[in-house]
C-alpha positions, 0 to 999 in steps of 0.5 A: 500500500502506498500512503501519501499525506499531505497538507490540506490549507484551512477552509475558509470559503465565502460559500458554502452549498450543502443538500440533503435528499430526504427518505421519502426523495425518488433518489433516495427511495432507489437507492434505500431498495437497491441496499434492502435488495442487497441485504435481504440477498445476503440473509438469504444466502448466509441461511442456506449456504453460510457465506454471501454469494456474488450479487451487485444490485445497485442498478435502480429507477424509479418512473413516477407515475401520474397524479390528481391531488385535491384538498380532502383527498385526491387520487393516484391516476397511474401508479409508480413503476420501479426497475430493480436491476443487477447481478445476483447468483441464482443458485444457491448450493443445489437450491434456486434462489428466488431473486424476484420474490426477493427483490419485489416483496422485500421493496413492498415492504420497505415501501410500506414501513418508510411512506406512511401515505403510500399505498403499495397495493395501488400506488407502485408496480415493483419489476425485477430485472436481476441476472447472473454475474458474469463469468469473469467477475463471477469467478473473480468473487469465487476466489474469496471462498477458498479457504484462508484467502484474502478479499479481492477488490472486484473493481479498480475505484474510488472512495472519499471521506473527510471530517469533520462536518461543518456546522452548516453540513450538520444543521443540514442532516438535523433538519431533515431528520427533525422532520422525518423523525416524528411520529408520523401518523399522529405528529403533523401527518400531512408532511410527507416523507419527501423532504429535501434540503438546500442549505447556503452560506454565504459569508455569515449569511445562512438560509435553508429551503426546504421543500416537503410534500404535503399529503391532500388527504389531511388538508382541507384548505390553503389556510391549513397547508399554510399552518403547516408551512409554517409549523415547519418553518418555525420548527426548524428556525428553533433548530438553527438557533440551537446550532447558532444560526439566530439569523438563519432563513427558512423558506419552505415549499418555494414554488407555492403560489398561495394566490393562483393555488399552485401548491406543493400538494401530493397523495402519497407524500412522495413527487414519485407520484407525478412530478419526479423520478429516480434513481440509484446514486444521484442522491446523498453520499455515504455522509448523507449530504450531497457537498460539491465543495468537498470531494465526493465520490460518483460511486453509488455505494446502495446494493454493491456487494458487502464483501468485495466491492471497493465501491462501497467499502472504500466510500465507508472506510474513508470516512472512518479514517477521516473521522479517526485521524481528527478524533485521535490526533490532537494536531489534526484540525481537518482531514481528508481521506481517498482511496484507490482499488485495484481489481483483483488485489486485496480490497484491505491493501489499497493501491493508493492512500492518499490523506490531506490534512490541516493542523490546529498550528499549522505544522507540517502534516509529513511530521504525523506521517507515522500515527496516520499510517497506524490508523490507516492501517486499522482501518483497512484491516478492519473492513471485513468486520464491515460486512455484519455491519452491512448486512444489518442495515447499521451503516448509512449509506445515503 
């Protein structure tokens, strides 16, 4: 492995753009069924073979259907339709593996647990389009199942990390999790789980916009979508405040014409009903935000494979090392994480670690060469503990 640290100037950027894409988003609905997709491959796998089988299932989208919301209650005039595709192993010892009951009920599922106003029954068609792998990757990933062989990147990629968050970066990740994480059916039901968040500073002049689909069902008038819109706005005015924004604003549901009645107004609480569609990995990053002023990574980490594929582990392990060097070296101030796979080589030895950093006293970051070459090295040893963690569902990944 090769590792090069280097130094990494302050942030001090005039602006700063940091968005969210909430559960209920059509990019964030793809990419929350590629990774159950995912993991409910593996359960199945581990119960009959006790080890995960080849499968990348990070192909996903979504087509918005058509909708006529109203006051009171409107209707879903042609459903949802949503494409699973990838690669999966359809055999497992002498047993088929039932991929498309697989892929459709467990997406139902999720639909019906995470969309409290989506009816999964008469809003969505769920497709499976899952195919074998092919035989040179396929072969590639039965080479981790001879015994006492080391993982082996199944892609040459990138994965990128930094930390810490910026003040702004996690006002941004409370926001949305303030308004999804309330009792929904009995806590302001009419907001829906499609909730997206814009937030800017420039200078010390912070606002948010935020756009949330209101459900028809629980409004009766513009008066009350306007309660609402405001409930909102108050909400998370307070929660700005709490982190230190006193000056922050908040604009909620942008596009709202009160006067002429154009309304951000939904059946399901999701624009996949008409007004937007999805799909995997155009959405938030493993830190959940979506930072164009940090590295990022193109890699759409839902539904890759747990074991070997670099461009989900590598995204995951890059922030761990980012997060570790500033909690655990007292000089660091900042840091930056990339690393780079090569297929077919071990995924714990990356080809390239590259780490930048910026220290509290601005020392030279070559100095901290020897602490950051041990937390690397942690790390990456590390990864395959990763895979229970993936399997369960604990680690976010959008």
């Amino acid at each position: 492995m090769t590792l090069v640290v280097s130094v990494r100037p302050p942030r001090h950027e005039a602006v700063e753009v940091v968005e969210r894409k909430g559960l209920g988003h059509p990019d964030s609905i793809c990419d929350a069924l590629a990774e159950t997709l995912s993991r409910n491959l593996c359960r199945h796998y581990l119960d009959r073979t006790g080890e995960i089988l080849h499968h990348n299932v990070d192909k996903a989208l979504l087509c918005g259907g058509d909708a006529a919301p109203a006051f009171g209650g409107g209707q879903v005039l042609a459903p949802v339709e949503i494409y699973l595709a990838g690669r999966a192993a359809g055999t497992a010892g002498n047993d088929r593996v039932p991929l498309d009951e697989i892929a459709i009920e467990g997406s139902r599922a999720w639909l019906r647990d995470n969309l409290h106003a989506f009816d999964v029954d008469r809003h969505v068609r769920v497709h499976s389009v899952l195919r074998p792998g092919s035989k040179a990757l396929s072969e590639l990933y039965q080479r981790n199942r001879i015994a006492g062989a080391r993982v082996l990147a199944n892609d040459t990629s990138i994965g990128v990390g930094y930390a810490p968050l910026s003040a702004l970066e996690f006002l941004v990740l409370r926001t949305e999790s303030l308004l999804n994480g309330r009792q929904r059916a009995s806590h302001h039901p009419a907001w829906g789980e499609d909730i997206k968040v814009m937030g800017v500073r420039h200078g010390t002049a912070v606002s948010l916009t935020i756009a949330c689909a209101m459900i028809d069902r629980w409004l009766y008038s513009i008066e009350e979508y306007f309660a609402e819109t405001t409930a909102i706005r108050r909400k998370v005015q307070d929660l700005a405040a709490e982190h230190g924004f006193d000056q922050c604003r908040v604009h909620v549901n942008a596009a709202d014409d009160l006067e002429g009645g154009s309304l951000y107004l939904t059946v399901t609480g999701t624009s996949a009903e008409a007004g937007d569609d999805g799909e995997v990995g155009r959405g938030n990053r493993v830190n959940g935000l979506i930072t164009p002023g940090r590295p990022m990574s193109l890699e759409a980490a839902a539904g890759k494979n747990p074991v070997s594929h670099v461009g989900k582990i590598y995204n995951v392990i890059a922030r761990d090392i980012a997060e570790a060097l500033v909690s655990e070296i007292a000089a660091v101030a900042s840091a930056e994480c990339c690393l780079v796979s090569e297929i077919g080589k071990p995924v714990e030895a990356p080809a390239l670690t590259h780490v930048r950093l910026a220290t509290h006293d601005g020392s030279p970051a070559d100095r901290l060469e020897s602490a950051v070459g041990e937390i690397v090295t942690r790390q990456t040893r590390g990864i395959a503990g990763l895979v229970d963690r993936f399997v369960a569902g604990t680690l976010q990944l959008f």
